[in-house]
C-alpha positions in Angstrom: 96.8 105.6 103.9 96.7 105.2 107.6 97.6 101.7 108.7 97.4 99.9 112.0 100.2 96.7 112.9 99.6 94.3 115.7 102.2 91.7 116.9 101.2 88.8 118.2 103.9 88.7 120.8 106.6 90.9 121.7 108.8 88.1 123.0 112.2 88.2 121.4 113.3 85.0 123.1 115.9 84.3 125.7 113.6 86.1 128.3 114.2 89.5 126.3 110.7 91.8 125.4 110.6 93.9 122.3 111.6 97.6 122.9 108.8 99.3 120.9 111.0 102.4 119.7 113.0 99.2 118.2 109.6 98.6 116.5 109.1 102.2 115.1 112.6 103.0 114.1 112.4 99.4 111.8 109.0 100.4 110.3 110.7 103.8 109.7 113.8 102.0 108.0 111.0 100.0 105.5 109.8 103.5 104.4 106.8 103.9 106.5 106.1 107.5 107.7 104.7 109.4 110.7 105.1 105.3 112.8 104.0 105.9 116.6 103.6 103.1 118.9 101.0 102.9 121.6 101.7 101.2 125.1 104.4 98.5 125.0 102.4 95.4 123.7 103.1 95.6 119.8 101.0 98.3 118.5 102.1 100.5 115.4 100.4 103.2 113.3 102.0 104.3 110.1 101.5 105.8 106.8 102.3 104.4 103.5 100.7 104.3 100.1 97.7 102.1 100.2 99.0 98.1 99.5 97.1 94.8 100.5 97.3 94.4 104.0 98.9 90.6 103.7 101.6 92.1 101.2 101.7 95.0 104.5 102.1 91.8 106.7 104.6 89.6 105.1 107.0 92.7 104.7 106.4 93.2 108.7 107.2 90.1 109.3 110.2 89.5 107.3 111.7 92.5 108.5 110.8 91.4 111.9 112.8 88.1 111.6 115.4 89.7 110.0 115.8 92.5 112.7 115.4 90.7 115.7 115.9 86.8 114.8 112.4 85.7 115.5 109.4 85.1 113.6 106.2 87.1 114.8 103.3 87.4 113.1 102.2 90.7 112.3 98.3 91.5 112.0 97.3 94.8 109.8 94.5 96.6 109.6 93.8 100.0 107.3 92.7 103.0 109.4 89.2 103.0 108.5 88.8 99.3 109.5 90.4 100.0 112.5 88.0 102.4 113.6 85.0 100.0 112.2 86.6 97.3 114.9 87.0 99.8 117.6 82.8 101.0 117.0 81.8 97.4 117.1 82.7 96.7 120.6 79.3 94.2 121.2 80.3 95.2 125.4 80.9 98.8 125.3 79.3 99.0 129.1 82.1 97.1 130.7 85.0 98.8 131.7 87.5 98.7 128.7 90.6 96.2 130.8 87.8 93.1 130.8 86.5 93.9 127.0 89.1 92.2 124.9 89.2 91.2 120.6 91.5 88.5 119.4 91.8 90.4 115.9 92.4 87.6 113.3 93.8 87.5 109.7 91.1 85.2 108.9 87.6 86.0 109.7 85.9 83.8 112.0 82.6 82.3 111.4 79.7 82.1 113.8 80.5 78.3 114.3 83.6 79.5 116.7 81.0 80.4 119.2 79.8 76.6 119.5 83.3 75.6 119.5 83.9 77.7 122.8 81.0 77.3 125.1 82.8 74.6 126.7 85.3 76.8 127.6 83.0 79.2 129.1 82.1 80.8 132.2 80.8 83.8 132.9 81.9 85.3 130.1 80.5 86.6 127.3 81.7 86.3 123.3 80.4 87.9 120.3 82.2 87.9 116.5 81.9 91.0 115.1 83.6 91.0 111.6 85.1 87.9 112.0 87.6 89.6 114.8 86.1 87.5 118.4 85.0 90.0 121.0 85.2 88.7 124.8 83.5 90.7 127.8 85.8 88.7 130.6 83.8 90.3 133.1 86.7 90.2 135.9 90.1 89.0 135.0 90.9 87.1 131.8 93.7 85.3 133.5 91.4 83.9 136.2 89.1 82.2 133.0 89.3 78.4 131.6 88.4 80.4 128.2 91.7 82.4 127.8 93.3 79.2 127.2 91.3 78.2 124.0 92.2 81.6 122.3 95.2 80.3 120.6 96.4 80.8 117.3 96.2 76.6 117.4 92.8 76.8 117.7 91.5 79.8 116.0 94.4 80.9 113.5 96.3 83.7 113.5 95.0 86.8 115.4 96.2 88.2 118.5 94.3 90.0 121.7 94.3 93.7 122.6 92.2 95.1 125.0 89.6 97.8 124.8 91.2 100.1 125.7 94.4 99.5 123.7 91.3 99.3 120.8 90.1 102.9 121.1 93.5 104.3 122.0 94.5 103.3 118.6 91.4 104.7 117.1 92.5 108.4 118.6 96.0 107.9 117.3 94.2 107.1 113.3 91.7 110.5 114.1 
């Protein structure tokens, strides 16, 4: 089974970034095969036999820690679902750098979108599968609503692109 692994930050502490062939050659030391990384902002794709993605997760994780002293949480996602999430971009018009999805480990419900219209501009939101779709539509740094896309407020997930999204989705084809 094809298997896709998203870190939620690739901050190592002490001002240090995660070198992804770090990434790969630990996911390769678990047993995972055929691991390639895409860009440098925490994105794996392995194979393995097929497990329960939190039981995928937690072994991420504690490896993780143990490898590189910090706890980061690690989102999976089987290849199929990944290329579900990358087919249900709601904003496939905009150019793929202002289209982003916080992908979560718990499904959101349709509530989150009341939660966040005070924090929004111009943007636009949609939940697709519980994973939060946002068309920025400019910069996401120059929005109030990047800051209430935290893992405080919404749980665990973390935000790639659209273009990190169907990048990805060739890698699993």
């Amino acid at each position: 089974m094809i298997y896709v692994a998203l870190l939620h930050s690739i901050s190592v502490g002490g001002g240090k970034r995660l070198i992804m062939t770090d990434f790969r050659e630990m996911a390769e030391r678990l047993g995972y095969r055929n691991c390639r990384t895409l860009v440098s902002t925490g994105n794996l794709v392995f194979e393995t036999e097929k497990s329960p993605l939190r039981e995928i997760e937690q072994v991420l994780e504690e490896a993780f820690e143990q490898r590189f002293g910090k706890h980061v949480d690690v989102l999976v996602r089987s290849g199929p679902d990944w290329l579900k999430l990358s087919a249900g971009n709601p904003f496939p018009e905009q150019k793929g750098s202002e289209v982003c999805v916080r992908v979560m480990r718990t499904p959101l419900g349709d509530n989150v979108i009341d939660l966040l219209e005070r924090h929004r501009g111009r943007e636009k939101i949609a939940i697709v599968d519980g994973d939060l779709w946002v068309d920025f539509d400019g910069k996401a740094s120059e929005t109030r609503l990047i800051s209430a896309l935290t893992t405080r407020k919404l749980g665990i997930g973390t935000i790639r692109n659209a273009n990190t999204v169907i990048g990805l989705a060739k890698m699993i084809q």
